[in-house]
N, C-alpha and C positions, 0 to 999 in steps of 0.2 A: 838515280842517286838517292841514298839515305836522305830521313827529313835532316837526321843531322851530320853534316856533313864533315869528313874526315879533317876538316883544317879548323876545326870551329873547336871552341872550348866551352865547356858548361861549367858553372859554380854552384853551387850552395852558399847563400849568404845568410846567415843566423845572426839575426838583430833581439837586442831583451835590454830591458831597463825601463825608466819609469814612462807610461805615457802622455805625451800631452798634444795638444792641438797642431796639426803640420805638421807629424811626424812623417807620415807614411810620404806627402805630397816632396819635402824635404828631399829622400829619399831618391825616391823614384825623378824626382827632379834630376839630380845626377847623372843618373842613368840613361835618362831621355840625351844626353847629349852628347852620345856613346851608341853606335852602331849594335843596339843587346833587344835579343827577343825573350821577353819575361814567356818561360815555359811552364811556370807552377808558382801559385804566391796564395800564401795562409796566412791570418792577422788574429790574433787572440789575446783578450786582456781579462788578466786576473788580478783584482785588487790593485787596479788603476796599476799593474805593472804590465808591458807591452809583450808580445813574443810574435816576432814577423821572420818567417821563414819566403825569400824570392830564390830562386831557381831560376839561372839566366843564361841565355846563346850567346856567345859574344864571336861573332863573323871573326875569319883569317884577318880580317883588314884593323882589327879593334886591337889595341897595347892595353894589354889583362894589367898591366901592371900600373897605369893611369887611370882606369875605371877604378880598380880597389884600394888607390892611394887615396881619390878624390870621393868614395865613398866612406872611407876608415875616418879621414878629415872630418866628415860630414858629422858622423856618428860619433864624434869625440864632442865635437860644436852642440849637440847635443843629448852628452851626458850617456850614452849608446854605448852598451855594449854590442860587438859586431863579430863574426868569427867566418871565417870562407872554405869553403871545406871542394875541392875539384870532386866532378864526377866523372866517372869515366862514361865513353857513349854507349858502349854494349850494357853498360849498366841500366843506364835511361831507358834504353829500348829495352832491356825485361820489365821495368817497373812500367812501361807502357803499356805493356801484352797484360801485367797483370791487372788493368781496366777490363779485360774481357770476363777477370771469376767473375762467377756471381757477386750478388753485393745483398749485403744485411743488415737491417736494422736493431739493435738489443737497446730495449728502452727498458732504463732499473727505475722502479719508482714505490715511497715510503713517507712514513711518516718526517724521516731522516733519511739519508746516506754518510756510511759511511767506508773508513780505507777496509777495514776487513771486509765488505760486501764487496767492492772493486775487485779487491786481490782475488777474492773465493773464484768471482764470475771470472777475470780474468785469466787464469789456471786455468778454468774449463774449457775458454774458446781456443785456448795456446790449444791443448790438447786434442780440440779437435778441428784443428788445421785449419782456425779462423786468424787472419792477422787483422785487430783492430787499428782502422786511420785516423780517425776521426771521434772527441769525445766532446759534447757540448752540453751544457745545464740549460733544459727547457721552465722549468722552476723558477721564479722569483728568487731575487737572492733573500736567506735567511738572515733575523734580526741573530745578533748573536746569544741571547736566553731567549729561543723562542719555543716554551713548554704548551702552546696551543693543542688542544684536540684534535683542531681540524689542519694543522700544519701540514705542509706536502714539500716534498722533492723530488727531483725526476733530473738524469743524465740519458743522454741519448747517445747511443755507439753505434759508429759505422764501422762494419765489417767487412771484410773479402777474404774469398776461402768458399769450398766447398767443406762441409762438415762432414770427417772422418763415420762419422755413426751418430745422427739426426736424435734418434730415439734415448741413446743413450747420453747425448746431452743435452735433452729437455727431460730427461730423468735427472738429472744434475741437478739444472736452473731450479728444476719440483725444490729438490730436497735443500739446496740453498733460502731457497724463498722462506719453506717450514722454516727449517733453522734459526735464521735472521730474519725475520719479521721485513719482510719485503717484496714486491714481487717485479718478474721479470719478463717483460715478453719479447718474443723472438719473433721475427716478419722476413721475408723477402721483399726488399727493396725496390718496387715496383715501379710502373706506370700509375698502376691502379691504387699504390697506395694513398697518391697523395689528391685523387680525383675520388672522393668516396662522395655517394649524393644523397644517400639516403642513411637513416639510423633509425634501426627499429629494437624497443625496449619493450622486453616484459613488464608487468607490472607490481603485484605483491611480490615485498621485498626486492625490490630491484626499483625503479620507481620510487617508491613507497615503503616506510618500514615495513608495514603492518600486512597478513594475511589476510583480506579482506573477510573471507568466509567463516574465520577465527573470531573474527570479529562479530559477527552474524549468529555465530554458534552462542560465543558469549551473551550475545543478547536473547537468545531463546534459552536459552540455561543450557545448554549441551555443548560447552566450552571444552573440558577436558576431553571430552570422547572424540571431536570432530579434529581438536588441536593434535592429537594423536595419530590422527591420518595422514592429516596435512603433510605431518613430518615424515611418516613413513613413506607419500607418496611423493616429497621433495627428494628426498635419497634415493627414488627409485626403486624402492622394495614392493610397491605395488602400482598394480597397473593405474595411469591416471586418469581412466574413463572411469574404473570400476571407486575407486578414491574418490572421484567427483558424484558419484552419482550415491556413494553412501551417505557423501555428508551434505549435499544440497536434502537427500531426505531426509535428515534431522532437524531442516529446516520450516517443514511444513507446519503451516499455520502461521509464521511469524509476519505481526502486520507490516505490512510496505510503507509506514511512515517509516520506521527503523532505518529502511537505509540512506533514506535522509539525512538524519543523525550520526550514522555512522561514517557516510561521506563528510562531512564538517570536523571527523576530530582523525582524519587519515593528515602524516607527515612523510613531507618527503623526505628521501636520503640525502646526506650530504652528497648537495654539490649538485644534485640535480637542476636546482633553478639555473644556476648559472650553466650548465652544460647546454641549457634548451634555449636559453639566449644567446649565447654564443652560435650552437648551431645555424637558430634563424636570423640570425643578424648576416652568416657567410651562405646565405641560402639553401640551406639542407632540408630536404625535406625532411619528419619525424612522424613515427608510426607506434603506435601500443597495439601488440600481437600478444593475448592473453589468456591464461585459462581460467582467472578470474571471471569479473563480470561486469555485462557494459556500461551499467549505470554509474558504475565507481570510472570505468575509463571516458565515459562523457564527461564525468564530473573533473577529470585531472585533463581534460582536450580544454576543456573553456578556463582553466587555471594555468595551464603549459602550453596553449595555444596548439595544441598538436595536431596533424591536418589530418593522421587517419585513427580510428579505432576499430580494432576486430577483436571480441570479448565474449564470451558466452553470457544466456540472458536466461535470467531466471524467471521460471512462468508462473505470472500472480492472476490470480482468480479472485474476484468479488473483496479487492483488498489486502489480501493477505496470499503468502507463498502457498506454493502449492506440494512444492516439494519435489519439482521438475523443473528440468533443463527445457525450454522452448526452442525449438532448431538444432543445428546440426552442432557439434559438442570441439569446440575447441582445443584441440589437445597437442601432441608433439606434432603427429604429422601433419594436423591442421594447420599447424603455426609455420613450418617449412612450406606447405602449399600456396599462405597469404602472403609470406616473404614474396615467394619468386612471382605471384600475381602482381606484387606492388614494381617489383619491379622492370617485368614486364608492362606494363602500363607507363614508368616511364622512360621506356626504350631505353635502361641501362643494364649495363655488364652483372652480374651477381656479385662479381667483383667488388663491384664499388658499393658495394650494401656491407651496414655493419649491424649487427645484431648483439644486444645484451639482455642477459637473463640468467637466474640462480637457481634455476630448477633441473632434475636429469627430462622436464619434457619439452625442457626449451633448448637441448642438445639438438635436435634433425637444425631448428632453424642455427644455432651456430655455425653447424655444419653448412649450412646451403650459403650462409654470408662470406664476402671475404674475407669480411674480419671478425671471428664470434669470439665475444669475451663473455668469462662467466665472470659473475659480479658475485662477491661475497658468499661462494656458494659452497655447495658440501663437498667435501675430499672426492666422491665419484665424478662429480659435475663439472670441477676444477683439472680433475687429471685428464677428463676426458673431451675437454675442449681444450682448442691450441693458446686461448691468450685468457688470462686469470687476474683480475686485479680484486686481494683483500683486502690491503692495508689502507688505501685509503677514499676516498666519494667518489662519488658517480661521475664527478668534472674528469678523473684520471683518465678515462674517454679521448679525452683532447689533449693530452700526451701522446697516446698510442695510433694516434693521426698526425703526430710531427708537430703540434701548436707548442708557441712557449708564452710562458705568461706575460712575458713582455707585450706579443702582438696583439694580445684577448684585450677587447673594450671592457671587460666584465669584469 
C-alpha cells in the first residue's frame, strides 16, 4: 500500500499574523486530538509577524470538517490568520521524489542586500532549472541607518534542481556580484559541508593587509621595484618562484632587527580575529600555508593561536639577510602538497578542509580544499576559484560554513 493511502486526505494549512508566545503549542494542541500525521511543517518570523505552514494526514476515520472548524476557532481566538488549501496525493508523492534532486546551497552576502540583488539571482536559478525552498538571513538583523564600514549581510538559499549549464550560471552569479557589489557563492549541499575540521589561510593580504616583503622592501629602500613584482606575481603574470627569488634579492643586507619591527605594525583584516575565535572555540583546527615568511607567521601563531605554520624562511648570515631563501621554496604547489599533508595527518576527507587565499599561487591549494575561497583577490584568481568573497572580512568565512550570527559567541 502507498505511505498515503487512498481514503486519507492531506491539507495545507497556511497560518500568518502577529506572533506571540503559544502559538504554534496552541495549534498543534488541536490537532493532537484529531487522528492527523503532521507530514511537513515550516515556522518563520519576520518582524515579530508569524508564517506557519503544516501539512497534514488526516486517516479515513478523522471528520476534515471538525478538525478545520476547531482549528479556524483557534486561529480566530488568536487573531490568526489561517487558510487550508487540499492537496492531491499524486501531488505529494512527486513533491517527495523531488527530495532525491540534488540540493544546493547560494549564500548572497554584502555590505547590504537588497530586492534588485534577490530578483537578478533569482532569474538565474529559475533559468537554470534550480527551484529555490528555502531562504533564511544568517546575518544579524540590521539597525535601520546602519552606514558602518564593516556592516554585513548574508541570506542563505536552499535549492533543488540539477543546473541546466553550471558554467554558465556561475558566469552569471561573476557578473551579478561585479554589477551589484556583492558576492555569491554556490556549494553542493553536502555531508561534508557542514563537517569541515580544518581551515587553512594564506597570509599577506589575506590574513593580513599588508605584503610582508613590501614591507621589507620599503625598509631597504627598494620599495617601488620589489612592490612591482609582488603585484605582477599576485596576478599571475609571472612565475612565483622566479618573483620570489627576485625580490627576497633586493633584500640582501637588510639587518634582521627589521623584521621585528615590521612584525609589530602588521594589521589584520577585518574580521579575522573574530573568525579565529569562533573557529577554535567549535574546534577547528587552523593552519598558515604561505609564500611569505615564517617569522611574520610565528609572529601571527602566538597572536591568532594558530596550531600550524608553513612559510618560507629567509636566510640571515652574521645578522643581516643574505638575500636567499634557506630550504625548500614555498610556492603554489608547495602549498597544495602542506594542505593534503595536514590533512592526511588528521585522517580527514580533503573534503572537509577549507582554504583561503588572494593570490593566483594559492589557486592548486583552493583547488585541493573542499571549499577554496579567494579572498579579496584579482579578477584571474576570483574567476578561477569556485567561491569569492570581496565585499566584506575575513568573518564572511563563517557564512559560507552555514553559521548565523545568532549562534557565534563572538
Amino acid at each position: 500500500m502507498n505511505d498515503i493511502e487512498s481514503d486519507s486526505e492531506i491539507i495545507l494549512i497556511n497560518i500568518s499574523g502577529s506572533d506571540r508566545p503559544g502559538v504554534t503549542a496552541a495549534l498543534m494542541g488541536i490537532l493532537a486530538d484529531y487522528p492527523v500525521r503532521v507530514l511537513d511543517i515550516s515556522q518563520a518570523m519576520v518582524h515579530e509577524n508569524l508564517a506557519l505552514a503544516i501539512l497534514i494526514k488526516l486517516s479515513g476515520a478523522a471528520d476534515s470538517a471538525a478538525v478545520l472548524k476547531d482549528l479556524l476557532y483557534e486561529a480566530h481566538q488568536l487573531e490568526l490568520r489561517v487558510r487550508f488549501q487540499p492537496v492531491p496525493a499524486n501531488e505529494y508523492q512527486q513533491w517527495v521524489r523531488g527530495e532525491r534532486q540534488s540540493a544546493y546551497v547560494l549564500t548572497l552576502l554584502g555590505r547590504r542586500v537588497t530586492a534588485a540583488q534577490i530578483a537578478r539571482i533569482a532569474r538565474v536559478t529559475t533559468q537554470h532549472a534550480l527551484n529555490i525552498e528555502d531562504i533564511v538571513r544568517l546575518s544579524a538583523r540590521s539597525p535601520l541607518h546602519d552606514e558602518r564600514e564593516e556592516s554585513r549581510a548574508c541570506l542563505e538559499l536552499s535549492l533543488r534542481g540539477e543546473p541546466s549549464d553550471a558554467d554558465a550560471m556561475k558566469a552569471a552569479f561573476l557578473s551579478i556580484s561585479r554589477e551589484m557589489d556583492i558576492d555569491i557563492s554556490f556549494q553542493e549541499d553536502n555531508f561534508y559541508r557542514r563537517n569541515r575540521r580544518l581551515v587553512v589561510f594564506d597570509m599577506d593580504s589575506t590574513l593580513i593587509h599588508e605584503e610582508v616583503i613590501d614591507e621589507l622592501a620599503h625598509e631597504a629602500g627598494v620599495g617601488d621595484q620589489v612592490a612591482a613584482v609582488t603585484e605582477a606575481a599576485m596576478r599571475g603574470d609571472i612565475d612565483f618562484r622566479d618573483s620570489l627569488a627576485q625580490r627576497v634579492a633586493c633584500l640582501k643586507g637588510l639587518d634582521e632587527a627589521v623584521l621585528a619591527r615590521v612584525a609589530e605594525r602588521l594589521t589584520l583584516t577585518e574580521g579575522a580575529e573574530r573568525l579565529m575565535k569562533t573557529l577554535q572555540t567549535l574546534g577547528y583546527r587552523t593552519a598558515v600555508i604561505s609564500g611569505g615568511f615564517d617569522f611574520f607567521g610565528y609572529h601571527l601563531q602566538r597572536r591568532l593561536e594558530l596550531d600550524t605554520v608553513y612559510a618560507n624562511r629567509l636566510e640571515i648570515v652574521d645578522g643581516r639577510l643574505t638575500g636567499q631563501v634557506a630550504g625548500p621554496i614555498v610556492d603554489g604547489e608547495r602549498k597544495a602538497q602542506l594542505l593534503e599533508r595536514l590533512a592526511g595527518e588528521m585522517g580527514i576527507d580533503l573534503a572537509q578542509v577549507i582554504a583561503v587565499g588572494d593570490g593566483a599561487n594559492d589557486l592548486p591549494m583552493l583547488r585541493s580544499a573542499g571549499l577554496g575561497i579567494a579572498f579579496h583577490a584579482k579578477p584571474l584568481v576570483q574567476k578561477s576559484a569556485r567561491q569569492a568573497i570581496s565585499t566584506i572580512g575575513l568573518d564572511g568565512v563563517l557564512y559560507l560554513m552555514g553559521m548565523n550570527d545568532a549562534e557565534n559567541p563572538h
